[in-house]
BAFI-3210 file (N, C-alpha, C; in Angstrom, 3 decimals, decimal comma, padded with zeros to 6 digits):
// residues 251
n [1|2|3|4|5|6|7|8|9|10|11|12|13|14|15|16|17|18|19|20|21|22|23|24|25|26|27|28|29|30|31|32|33|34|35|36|37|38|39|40|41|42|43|44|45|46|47|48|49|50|51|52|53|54|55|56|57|58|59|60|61|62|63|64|65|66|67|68|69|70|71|72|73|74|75|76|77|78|79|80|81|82|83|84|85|86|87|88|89|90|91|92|93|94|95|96|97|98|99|100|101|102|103|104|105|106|107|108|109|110|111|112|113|114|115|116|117|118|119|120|121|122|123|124|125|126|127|128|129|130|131|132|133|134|135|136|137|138|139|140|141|142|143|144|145|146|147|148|149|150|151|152|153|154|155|156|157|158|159|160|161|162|163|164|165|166|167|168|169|170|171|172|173|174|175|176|177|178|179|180|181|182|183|184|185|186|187|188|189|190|191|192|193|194|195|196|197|198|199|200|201|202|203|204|205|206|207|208|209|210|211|212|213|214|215|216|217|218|219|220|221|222|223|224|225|226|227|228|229|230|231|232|233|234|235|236|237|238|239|240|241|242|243|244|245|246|247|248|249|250|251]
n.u [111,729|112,413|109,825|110,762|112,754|115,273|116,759|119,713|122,200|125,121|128,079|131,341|132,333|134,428|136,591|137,781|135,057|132,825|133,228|132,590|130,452|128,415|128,986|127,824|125,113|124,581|124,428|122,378|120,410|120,212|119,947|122,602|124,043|127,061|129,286|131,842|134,882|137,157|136,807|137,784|138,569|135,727|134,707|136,008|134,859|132,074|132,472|132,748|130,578|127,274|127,022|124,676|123,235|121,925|124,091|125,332|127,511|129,074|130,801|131,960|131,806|131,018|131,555|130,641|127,960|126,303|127,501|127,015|124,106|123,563|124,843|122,176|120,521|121,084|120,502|117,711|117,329|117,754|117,186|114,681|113,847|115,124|115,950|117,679|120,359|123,621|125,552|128,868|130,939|134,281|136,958|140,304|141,962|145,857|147,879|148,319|149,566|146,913|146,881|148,281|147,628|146,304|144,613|143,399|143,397|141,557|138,818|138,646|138,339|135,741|134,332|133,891|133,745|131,160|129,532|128,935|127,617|125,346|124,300|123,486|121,666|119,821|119,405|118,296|115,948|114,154|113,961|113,429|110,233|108,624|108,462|106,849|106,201|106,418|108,980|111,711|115,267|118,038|121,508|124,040|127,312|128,935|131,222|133,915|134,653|132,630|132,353|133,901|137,444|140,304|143,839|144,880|142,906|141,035|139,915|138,387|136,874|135,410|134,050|132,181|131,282|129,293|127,950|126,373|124,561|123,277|122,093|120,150|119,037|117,922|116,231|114,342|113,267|112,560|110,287|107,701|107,684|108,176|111,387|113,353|116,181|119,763|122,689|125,579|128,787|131,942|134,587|137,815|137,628|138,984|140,502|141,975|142,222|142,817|145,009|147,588|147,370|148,100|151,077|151,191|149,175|149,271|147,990|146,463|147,810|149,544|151,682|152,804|150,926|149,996|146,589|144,286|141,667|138,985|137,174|136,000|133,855|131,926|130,853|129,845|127,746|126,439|125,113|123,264|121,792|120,749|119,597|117,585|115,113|111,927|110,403|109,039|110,280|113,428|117,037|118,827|120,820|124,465|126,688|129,495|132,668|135,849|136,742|138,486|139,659|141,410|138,967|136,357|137,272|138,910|140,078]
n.v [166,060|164,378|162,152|159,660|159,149|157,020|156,153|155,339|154,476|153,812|152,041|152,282|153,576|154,964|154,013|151,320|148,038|149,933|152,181|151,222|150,313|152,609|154,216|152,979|152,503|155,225|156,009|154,537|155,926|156,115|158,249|158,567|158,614|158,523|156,628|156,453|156,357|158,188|161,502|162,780|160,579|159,923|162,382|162,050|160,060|161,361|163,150|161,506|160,809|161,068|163,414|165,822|164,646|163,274|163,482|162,471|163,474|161,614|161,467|158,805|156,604|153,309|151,631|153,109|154,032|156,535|157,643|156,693|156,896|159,421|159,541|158,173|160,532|162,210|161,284|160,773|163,533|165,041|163,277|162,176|159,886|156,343|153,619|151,521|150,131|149,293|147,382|147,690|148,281|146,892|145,165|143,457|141,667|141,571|138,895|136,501|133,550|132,367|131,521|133,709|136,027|139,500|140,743|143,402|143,882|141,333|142,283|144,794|144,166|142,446|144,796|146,533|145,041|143,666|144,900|146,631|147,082|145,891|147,249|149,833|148,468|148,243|151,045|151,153|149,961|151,256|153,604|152,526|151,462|152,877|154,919|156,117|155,227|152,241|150,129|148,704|147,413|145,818|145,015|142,761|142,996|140,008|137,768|135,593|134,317|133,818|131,213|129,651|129,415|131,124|130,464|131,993|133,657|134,171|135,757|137,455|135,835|134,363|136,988|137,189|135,066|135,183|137,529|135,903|134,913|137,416|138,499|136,236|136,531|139,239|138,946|137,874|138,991|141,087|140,717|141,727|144,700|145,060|145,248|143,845|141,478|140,506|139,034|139,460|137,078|137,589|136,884|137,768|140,119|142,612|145,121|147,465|146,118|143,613|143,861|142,970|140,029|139,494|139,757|136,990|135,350|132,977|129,506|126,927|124,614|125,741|126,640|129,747|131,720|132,935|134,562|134,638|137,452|139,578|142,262|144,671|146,085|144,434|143,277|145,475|145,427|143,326|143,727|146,160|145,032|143,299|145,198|146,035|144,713|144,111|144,472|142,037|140,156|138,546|138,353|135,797|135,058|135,700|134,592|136,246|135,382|135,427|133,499|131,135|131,449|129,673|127,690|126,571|122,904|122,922|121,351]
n.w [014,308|011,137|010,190|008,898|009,516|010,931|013,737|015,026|017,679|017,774|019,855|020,814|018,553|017,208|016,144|013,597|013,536|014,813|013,653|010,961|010,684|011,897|009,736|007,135|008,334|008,310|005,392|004,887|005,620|008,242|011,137|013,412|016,197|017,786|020,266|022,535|023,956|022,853|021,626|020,003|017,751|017,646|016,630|013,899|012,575|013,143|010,800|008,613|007,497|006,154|003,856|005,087|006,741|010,151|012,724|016,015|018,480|021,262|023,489|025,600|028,514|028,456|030,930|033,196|034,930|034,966|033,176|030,599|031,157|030,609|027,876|027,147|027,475|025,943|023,469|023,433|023,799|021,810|019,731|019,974|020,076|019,639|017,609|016,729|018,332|018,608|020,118|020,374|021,602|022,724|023,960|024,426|026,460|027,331|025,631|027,667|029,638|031,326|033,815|034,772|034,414|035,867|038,314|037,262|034,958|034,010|035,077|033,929|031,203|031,429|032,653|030,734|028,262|028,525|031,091|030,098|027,668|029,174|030,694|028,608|027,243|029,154|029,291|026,698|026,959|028,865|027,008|024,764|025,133|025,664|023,955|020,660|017,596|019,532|020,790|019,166|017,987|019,237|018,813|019,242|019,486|019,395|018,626|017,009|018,750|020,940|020,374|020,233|022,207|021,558|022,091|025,590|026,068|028,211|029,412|027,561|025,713|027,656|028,467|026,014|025,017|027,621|026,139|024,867|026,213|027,399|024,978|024,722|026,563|026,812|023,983|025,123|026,912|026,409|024,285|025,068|025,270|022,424|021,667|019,475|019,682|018,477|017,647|016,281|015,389|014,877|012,470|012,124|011,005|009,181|011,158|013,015|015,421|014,781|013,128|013,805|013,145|010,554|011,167|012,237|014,547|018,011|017,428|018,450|018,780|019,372|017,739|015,491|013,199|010,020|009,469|007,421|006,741|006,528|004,902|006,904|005,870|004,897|007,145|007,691|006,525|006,857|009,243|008,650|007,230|009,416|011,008|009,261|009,393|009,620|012,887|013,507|012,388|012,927|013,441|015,270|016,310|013,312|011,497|010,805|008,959|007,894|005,328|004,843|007,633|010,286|011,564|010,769|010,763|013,026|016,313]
ca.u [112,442|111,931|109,073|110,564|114,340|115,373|117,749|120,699|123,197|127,036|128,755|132,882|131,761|135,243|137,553|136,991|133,688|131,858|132,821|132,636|128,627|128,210|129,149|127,002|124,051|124,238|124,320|121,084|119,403|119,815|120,557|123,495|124,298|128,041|128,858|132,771|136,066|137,878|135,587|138,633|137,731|134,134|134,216|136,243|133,714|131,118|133,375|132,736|128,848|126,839|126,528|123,360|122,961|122,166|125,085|125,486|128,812|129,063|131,839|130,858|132,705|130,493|131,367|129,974|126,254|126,549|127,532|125,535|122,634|123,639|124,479|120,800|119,639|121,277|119,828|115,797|117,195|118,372|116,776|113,422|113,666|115,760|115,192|118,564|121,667|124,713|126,498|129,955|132,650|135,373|138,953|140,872|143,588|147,352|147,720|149,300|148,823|145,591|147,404|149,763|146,803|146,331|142,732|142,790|143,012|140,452|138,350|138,805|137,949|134,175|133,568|133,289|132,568|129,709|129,108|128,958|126,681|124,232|123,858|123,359|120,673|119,334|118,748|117,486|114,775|113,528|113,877|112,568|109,212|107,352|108,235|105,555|105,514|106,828|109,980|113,667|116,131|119,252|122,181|124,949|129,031|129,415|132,551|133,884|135,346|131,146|131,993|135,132|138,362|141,738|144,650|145,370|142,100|140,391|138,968|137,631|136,157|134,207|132,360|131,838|130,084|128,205|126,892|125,545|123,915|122,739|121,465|119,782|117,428|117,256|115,539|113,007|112,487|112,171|109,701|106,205|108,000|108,290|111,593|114,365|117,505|120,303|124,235|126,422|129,602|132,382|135,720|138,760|137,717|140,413|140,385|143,308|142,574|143,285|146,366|148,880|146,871|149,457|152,322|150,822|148,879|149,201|147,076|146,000|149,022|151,152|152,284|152,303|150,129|149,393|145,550|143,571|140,860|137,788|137,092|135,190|132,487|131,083|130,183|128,407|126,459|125,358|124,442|122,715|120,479|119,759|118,995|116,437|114,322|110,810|110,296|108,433|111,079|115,082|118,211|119,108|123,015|124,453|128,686|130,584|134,128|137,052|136,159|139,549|140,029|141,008|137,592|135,766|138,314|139,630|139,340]
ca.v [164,982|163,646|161,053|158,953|159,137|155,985|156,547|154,616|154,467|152,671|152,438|152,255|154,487|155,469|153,081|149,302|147,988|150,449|153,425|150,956|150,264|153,587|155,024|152,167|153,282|156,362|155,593|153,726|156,748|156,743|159,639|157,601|159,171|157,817|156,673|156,190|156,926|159,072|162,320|163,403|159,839|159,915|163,715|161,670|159,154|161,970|164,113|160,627|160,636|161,004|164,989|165,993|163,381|163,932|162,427|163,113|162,397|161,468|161,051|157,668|155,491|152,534|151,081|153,700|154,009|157,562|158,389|155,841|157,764|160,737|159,510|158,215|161,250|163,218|160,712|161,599|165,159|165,266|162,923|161,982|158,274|155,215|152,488|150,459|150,229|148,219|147,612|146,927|148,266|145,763|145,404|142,308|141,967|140,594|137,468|136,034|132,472|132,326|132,189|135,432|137,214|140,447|140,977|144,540|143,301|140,322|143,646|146,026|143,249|142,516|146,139|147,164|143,900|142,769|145,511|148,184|146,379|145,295|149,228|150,111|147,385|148,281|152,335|151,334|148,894|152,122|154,328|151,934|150,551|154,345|155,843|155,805|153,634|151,716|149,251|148,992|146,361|146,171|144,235|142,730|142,203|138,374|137,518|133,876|133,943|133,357|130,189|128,910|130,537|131,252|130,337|133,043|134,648|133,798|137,270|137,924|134,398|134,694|137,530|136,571|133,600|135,692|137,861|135,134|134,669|138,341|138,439|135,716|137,189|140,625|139,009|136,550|140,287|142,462|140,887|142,479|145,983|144,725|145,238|142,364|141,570|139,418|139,167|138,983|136,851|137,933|136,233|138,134|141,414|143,504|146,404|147,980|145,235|142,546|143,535|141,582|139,130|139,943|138,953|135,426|134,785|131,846|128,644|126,015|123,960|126,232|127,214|130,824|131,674|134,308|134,341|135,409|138,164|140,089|143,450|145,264|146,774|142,928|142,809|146,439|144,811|142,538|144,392|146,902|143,961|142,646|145,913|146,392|143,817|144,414|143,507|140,892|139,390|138,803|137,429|136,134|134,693|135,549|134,253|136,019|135,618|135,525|132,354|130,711|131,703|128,331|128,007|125,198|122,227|122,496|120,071]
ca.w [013,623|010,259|011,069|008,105|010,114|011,797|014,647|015,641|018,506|017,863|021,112|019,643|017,205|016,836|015,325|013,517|013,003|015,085|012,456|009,785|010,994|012,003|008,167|006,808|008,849|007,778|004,162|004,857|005,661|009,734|011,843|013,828|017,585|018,291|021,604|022,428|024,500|022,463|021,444|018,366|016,533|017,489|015,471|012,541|012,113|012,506|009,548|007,718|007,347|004,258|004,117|005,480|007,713|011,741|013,757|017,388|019,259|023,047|024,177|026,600|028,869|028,843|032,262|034,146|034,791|035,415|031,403|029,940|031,500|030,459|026,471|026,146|027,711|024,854|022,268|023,876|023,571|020,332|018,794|020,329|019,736|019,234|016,753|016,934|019,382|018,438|021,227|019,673|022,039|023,563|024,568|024,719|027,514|026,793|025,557|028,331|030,676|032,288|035,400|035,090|034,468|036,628|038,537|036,950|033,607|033,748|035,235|032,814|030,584|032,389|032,938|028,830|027,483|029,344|031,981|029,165|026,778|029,872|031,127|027,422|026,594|030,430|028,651|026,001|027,102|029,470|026,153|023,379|025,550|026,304|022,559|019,915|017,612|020,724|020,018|018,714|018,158|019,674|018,263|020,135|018,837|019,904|018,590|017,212|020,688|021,648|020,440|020,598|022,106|021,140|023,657|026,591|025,914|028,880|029,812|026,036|025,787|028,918|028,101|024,402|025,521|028,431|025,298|024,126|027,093|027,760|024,118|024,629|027,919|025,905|022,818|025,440|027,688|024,788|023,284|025,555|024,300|021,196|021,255|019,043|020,001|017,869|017,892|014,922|015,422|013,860|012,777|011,497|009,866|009,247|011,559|014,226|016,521|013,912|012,389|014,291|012,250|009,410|011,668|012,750|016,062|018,420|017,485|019,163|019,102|019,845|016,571|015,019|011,718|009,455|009,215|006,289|007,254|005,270|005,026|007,633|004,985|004,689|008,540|008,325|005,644|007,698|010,574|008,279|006,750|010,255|011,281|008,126|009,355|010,738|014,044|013,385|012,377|013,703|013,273|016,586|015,873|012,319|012,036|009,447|008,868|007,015|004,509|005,165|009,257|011,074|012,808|010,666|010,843|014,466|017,006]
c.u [111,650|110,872|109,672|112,311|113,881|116,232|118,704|122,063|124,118|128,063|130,202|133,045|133,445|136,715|136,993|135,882|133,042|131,833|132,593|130,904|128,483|127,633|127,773|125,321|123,715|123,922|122,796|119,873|118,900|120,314|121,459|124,209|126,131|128,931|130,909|133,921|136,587|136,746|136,374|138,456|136,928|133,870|134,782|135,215|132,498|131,319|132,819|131,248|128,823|126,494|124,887|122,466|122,866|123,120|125,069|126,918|128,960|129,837|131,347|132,060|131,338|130,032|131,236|128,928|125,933|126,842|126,802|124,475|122,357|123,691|122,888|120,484|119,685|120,550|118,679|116,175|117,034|117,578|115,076|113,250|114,898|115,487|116,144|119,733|122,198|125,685|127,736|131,532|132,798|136,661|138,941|142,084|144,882|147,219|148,495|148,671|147,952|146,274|147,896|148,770|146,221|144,743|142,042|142,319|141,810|139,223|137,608|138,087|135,855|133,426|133,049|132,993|131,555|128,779|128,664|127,514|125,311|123,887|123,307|122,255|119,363|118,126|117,697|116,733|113,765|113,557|112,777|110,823|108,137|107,926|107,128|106,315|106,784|108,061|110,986|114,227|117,233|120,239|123,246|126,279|129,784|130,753|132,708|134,402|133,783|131,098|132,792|135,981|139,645|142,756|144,551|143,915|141,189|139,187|137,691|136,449|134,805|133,375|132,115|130,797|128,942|127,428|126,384|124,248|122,757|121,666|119,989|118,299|117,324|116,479|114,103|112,688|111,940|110,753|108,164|106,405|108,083|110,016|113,218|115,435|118,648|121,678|124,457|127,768|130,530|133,973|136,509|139,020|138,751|139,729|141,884|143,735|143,043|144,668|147,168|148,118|147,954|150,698|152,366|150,808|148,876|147,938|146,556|147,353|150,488|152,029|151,649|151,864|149,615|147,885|144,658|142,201|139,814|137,589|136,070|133,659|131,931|130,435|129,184|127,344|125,847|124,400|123,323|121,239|119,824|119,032|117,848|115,240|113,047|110,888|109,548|109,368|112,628|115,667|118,559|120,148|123,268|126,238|129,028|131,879|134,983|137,160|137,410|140,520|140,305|140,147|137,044|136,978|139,306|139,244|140,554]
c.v [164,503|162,386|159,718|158,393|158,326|156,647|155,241|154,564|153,393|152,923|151,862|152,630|155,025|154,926|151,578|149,000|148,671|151,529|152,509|150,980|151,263|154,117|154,325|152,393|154,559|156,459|154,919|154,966|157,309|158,116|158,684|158,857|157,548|157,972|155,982|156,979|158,718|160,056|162,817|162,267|159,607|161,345|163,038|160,754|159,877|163,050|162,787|160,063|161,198|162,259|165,378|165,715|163,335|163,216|163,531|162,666|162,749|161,003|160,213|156,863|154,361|151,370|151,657|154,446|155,110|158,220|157,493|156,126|158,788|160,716|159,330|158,936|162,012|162,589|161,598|162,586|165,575|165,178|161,992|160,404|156,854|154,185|151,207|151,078|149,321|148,186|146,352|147,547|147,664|146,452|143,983|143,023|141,420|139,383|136,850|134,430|133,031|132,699|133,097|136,568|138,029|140,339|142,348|144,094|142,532|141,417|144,166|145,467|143,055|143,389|146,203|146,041|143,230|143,448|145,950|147,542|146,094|146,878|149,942|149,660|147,795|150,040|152,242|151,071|150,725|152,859|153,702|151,479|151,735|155,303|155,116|155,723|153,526|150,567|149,529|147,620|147,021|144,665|144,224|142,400|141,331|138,794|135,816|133,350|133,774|132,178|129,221|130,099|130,019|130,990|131,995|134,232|134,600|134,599|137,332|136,638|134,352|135,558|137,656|135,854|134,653|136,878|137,571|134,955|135,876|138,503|137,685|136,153|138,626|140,334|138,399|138,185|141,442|142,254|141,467|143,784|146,058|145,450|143,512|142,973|140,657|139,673|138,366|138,464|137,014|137,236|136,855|139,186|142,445|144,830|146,278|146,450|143,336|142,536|143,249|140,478|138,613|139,289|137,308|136,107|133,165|130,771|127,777|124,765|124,456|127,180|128,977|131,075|132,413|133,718|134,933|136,048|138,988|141,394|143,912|145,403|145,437|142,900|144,574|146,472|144,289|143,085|145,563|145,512|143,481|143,948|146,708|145,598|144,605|143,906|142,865|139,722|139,912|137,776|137,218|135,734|134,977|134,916|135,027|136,417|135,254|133,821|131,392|130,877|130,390|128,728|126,556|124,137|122,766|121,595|119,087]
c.w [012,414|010,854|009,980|008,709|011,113|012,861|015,511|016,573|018,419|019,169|020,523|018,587|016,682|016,068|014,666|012,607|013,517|013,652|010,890|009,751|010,927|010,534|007,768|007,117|008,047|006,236|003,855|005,086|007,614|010,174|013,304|015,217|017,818|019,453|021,471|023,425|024,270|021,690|020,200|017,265|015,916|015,850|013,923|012,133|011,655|011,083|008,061|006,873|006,579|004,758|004,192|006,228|008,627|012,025|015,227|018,039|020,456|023,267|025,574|027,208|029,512|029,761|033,250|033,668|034,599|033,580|030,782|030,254|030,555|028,714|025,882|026,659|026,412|023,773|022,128|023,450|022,440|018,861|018,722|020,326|019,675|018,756|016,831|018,352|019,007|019,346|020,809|020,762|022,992|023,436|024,678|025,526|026,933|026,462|026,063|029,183|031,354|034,014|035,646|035,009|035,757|036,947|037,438|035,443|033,428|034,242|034,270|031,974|030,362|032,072|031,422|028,049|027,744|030,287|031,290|028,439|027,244|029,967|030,158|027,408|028,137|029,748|027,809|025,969|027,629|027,829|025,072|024,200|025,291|025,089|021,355|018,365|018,518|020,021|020,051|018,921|018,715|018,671|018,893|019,105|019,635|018,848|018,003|018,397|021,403|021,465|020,557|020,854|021,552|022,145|024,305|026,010|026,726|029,322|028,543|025,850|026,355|028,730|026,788|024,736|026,634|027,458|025,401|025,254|027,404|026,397|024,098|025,802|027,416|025,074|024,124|026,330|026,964|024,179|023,753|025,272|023,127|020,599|021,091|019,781|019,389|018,208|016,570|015,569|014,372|013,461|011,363|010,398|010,581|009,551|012,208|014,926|015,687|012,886|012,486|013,523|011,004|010,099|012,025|014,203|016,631|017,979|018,839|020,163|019,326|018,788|016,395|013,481|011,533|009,367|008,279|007,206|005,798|005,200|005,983|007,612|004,905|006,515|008,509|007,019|006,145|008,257|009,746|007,980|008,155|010,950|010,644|008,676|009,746|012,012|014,305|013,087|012,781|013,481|014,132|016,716|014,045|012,624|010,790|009,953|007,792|006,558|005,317|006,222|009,518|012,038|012,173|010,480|012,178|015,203|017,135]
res [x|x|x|x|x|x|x|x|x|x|x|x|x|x|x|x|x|x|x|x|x|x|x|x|x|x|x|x|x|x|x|x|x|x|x|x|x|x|x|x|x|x|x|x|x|x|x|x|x|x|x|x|x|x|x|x|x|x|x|x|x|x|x|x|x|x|x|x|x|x|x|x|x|x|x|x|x|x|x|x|x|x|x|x|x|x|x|x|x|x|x|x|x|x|x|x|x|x|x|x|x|x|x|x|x|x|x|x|x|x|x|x|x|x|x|x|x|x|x|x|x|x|x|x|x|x|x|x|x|x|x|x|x|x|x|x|x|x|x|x|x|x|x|x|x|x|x|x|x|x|x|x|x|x|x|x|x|x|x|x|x|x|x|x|x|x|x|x|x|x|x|x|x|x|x|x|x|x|x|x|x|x|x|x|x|x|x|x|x|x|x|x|x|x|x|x|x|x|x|x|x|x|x|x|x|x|x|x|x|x|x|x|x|x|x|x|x|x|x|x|x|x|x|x|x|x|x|x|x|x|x|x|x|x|x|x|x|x|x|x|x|x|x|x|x|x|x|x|x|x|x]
***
């Protein structure tokens, strides 16, 4: 391996903001291992890298322990190291009453937004502690649902906020490995999962409302800058969103 090649793992590497990070990464000069469901998007994302560029694609289902083993084994294999992990893939359930909601759903929910992310962050600690130079950040995809929710989002909410939480004992356990840990919150970049956005979603009061949103490429700016840092230093919450989201002025 290049000794001058970073190495980065995007788990939702295949649609959104993971391929929007992903690309972004790569552009920066990483060698970007993408970790994801579907293995025909994962290859478009890897079709989408700066020519010349290592990518790896693993097809991953991140709520079982059993392939999340097996993706960072391929990393070690591949790629001898790991420097970042963005653990960005979710699912939101229906937006239906709290009460009508199904066990499988609130589940399903759990498993990949909170299970997935912990099992992930669980690899990489064993990976990043016993490589030389020793280290790695990880970076989590909080959500503005880490800080306030939206009606009928009860599932999404919950583990938004329990990011915040997991983030929060990854950066204070990380740090005798030396390695960081931060979470970017994000509010209303236009991907797949935001384009009912365009039609109006439910508020607060009930009402429905188109919502203005930002482009994608502004959040894998971010994440690129927090992932530039030294590890000496870290970003440990950043928020961006869509300037004119209702978020400041509720209440």
């Amino acid at each position: 391996m290049n000794t001058m090649e970073k190495v980065a793992l995007v788990t939702g590497a295949g649609s959104g903001i993971g391929r929007c990070v992903a690309l972004a990464l790569s552009q920066e000069g990483y060698a970007v291992a993408l970790a994801g469901r579907r293995g025909e998007a994962l290859a478009e994302t890897a079709a989408a890298a700066v020519a010349g560029r290592r990518t790896l694609v693993v097809p991953t289902d991140v709520t079982d322990p059993a392939s999340v083993r097996a993706l960072f084994a391929q990393v070690k294999a591949v790629f001898g190291r790991l420097d970042l992990l963005f653990n960005n893939a979710g699912i939101s359930a229906p937006a239906v009453p709290l009460e009508t909601l199904t066990f499988e759903q609130w589940r399903a929910v759990v498993d990949t937004n909170l299970t997935g992310p912990f099992l992930c962050t669980q690899e990489a600690f064993k990976l990043m502690k016993d490589q030389q130079p020793r280290g790695g950040r990880i970076i989590n995809n909080g959500s503005i649902s880490a800080q306030v929710p939206r009606p009928d989002s009860a599932p999404y909410t919950a583990t938004k906020h329990a990011i915040t939480g997991l983030t929060k004992s990854t950066a204070l356990d990380g740090r005798k490995y030396d390695i960081a840990c931060g979470q970017i919150d994000i509010g209303n970049a236009a991907t797949q999962m935001t384009r009912k956005m365009q039609r109006g979603v439910r508020q607060a009061d009930g009402s429905i409302a188109v919502e203005p949103t930002m482009d994608a490429d502004e959040v894998a700016r971010a994440v690129v800058y927090m992932a530039g840092l030294p590890l000496t230093a870290n970003v440990l919450f950043m928020t961006v969103m869509a300037t004119k989201m209702p978020y400041v002025g509720r209440g």
